[in-house]
Structures are given as structure tokens and as C-alpha cells.
C-alpha atoms as a printed R data frame, in Angstrom:
   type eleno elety resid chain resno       x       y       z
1  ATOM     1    CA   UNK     A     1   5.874   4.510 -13.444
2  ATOM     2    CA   UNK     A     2   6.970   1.273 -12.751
3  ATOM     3    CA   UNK     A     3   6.113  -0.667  -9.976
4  ATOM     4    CA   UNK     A     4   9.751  -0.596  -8.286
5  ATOM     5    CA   UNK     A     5   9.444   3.075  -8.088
6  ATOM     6    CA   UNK     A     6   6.514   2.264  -6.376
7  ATOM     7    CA   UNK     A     7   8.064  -0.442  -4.236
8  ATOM     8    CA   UNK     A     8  10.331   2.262  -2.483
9  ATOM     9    CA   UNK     A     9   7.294   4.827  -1.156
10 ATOM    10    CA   UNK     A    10   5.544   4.669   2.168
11 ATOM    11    CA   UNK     A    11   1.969   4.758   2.595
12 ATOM    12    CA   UNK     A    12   0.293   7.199   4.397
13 ATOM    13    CA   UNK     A    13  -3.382   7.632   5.399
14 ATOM    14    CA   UNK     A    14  -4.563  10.547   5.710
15 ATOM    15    CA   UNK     A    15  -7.368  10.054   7.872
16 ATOM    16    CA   UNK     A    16  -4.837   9.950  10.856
17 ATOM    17    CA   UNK     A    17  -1.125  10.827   8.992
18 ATOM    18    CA   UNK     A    18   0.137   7.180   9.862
19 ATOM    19    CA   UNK     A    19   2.502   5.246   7.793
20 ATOM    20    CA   UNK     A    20   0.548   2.375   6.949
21 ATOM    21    CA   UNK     A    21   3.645   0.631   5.676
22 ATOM    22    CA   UNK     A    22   5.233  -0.845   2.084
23 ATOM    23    CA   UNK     A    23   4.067  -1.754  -1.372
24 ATOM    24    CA   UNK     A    24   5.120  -5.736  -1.440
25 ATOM    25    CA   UNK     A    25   2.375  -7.011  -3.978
26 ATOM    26    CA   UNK     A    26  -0.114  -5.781  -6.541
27 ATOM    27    CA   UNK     A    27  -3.566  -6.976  -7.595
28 ATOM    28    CA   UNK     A    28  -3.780  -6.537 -11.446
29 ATOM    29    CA   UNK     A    29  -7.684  -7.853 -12.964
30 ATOM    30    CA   UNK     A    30  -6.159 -10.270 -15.791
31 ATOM    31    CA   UNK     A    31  -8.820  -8.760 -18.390
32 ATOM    32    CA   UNK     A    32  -8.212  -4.988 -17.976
33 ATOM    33    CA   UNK     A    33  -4.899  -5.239 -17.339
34 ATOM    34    CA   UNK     A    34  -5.417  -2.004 -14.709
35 ATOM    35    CA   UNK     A    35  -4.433  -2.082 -11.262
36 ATOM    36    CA   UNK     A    36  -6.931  -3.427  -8.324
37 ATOM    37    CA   UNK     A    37  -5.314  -3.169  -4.944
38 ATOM    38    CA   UNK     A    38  -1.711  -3.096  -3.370
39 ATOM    39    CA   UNK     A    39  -0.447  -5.664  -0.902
40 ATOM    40    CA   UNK     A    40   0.970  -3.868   1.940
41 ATOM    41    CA   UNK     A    41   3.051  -5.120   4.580
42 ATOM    42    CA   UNK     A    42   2.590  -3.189   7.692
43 ATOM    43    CA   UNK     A    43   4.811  -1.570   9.953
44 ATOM    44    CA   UNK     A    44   4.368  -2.322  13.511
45 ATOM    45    CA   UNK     A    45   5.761  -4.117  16.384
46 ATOM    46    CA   UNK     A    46   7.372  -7.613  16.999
47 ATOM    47    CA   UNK     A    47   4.010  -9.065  16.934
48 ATOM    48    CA   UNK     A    48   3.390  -8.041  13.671
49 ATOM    49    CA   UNK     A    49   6.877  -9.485  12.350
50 ATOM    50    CA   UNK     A    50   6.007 -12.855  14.682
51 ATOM    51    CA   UNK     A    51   2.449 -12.895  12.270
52 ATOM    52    CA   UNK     A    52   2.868 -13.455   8.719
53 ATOM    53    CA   UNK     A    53  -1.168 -12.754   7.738
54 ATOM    54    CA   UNK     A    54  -1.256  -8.857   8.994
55 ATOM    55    CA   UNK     A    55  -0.414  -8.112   5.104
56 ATOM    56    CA   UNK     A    56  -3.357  -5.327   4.447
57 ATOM    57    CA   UNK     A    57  -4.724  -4.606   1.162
58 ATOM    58    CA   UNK     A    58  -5.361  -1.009   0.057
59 ATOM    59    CA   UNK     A    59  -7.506  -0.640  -3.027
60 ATOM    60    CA   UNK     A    60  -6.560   1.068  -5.819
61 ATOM    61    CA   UNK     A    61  -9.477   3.677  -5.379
62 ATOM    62    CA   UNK     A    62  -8.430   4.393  -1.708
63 ATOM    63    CA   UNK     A    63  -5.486   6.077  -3.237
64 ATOM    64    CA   UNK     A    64  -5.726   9.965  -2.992
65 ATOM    65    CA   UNK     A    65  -2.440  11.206  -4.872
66 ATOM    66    CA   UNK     A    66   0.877   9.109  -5.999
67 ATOM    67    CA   UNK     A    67   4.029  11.805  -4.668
68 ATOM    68    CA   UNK     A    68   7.908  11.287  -5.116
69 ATOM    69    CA   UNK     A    69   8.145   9.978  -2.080
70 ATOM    70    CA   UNK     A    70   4.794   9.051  -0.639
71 ATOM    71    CA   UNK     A    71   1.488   7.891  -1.498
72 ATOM    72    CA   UNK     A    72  -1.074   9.268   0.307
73 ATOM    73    CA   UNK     A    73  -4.395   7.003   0.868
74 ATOM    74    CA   UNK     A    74  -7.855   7.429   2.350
75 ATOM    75    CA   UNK     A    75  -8.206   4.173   4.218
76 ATOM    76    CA   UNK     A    76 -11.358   5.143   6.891
């Protein structure tokens, strides 16, 4: 999978069923080459577009299943 595909899927937690918002960024660990956490940018009101640092980062072993057209996350 490539990480447009990924780009275009929501993010849901499903400790409450919100959308938590987009994939903008990844965190890759330069040695392993594996994935550490996605960047997300979160969906919210006009204060959240006024503030640039409300970016959240969901780690790669919060994520409970990768679907075709959500990923579902265990953020607590």
C-alpha cells in the first residue's frame, strides 16, 4: 500500500467512533525503515484551522485495522 492510498482514509477511534481527521505526514525510524507514527491533521472548528500546532500524532501501534476506506485506531 502506498502511502497516497493512505493519504485519502479518515481516521477513526474507536474508543468514541469520532473521525479524528487525515493522514498528512508519516514518522518512518531511518534504521528500520518501518513506520512509527502518522501526522494527523484534525478536523474541527475555525479555531483549529486559525492554530497551525493542533497536528496530532497517532502511533503506529494505536492502529487497530487498515480498511478501504477507514482506519480504525485505539487512541484512549
Amino acid at each position: 500500500m502506498r502511502l497516497s492510498e493512505l493519504q485519502n482514509k479518515n481516521l477513526v477511534n474507536i474508543e468514541n467512533g469520532k473521525n479524528i481527521g487525515n493522514i498528512i505526514d508519516v514518522n518512518i525510524d531511518y534504521e528500520s525503515g518501518n513506520i512509527r507514527s502518522f501526522i494527523i491533521e484534525t478536523k474541527g472548528s475555525i479555531l483549529t484551522f486559525l492554530n497551525k500546532d493542533t497536528d496530532v500524532e497517532v502511533k503506529w501501534n494505536d492502529i487497530e485495522k487498515i480498511g478501504e476506506d477507514v482506519i480504525l485506531v485505539n487512541i484512549r
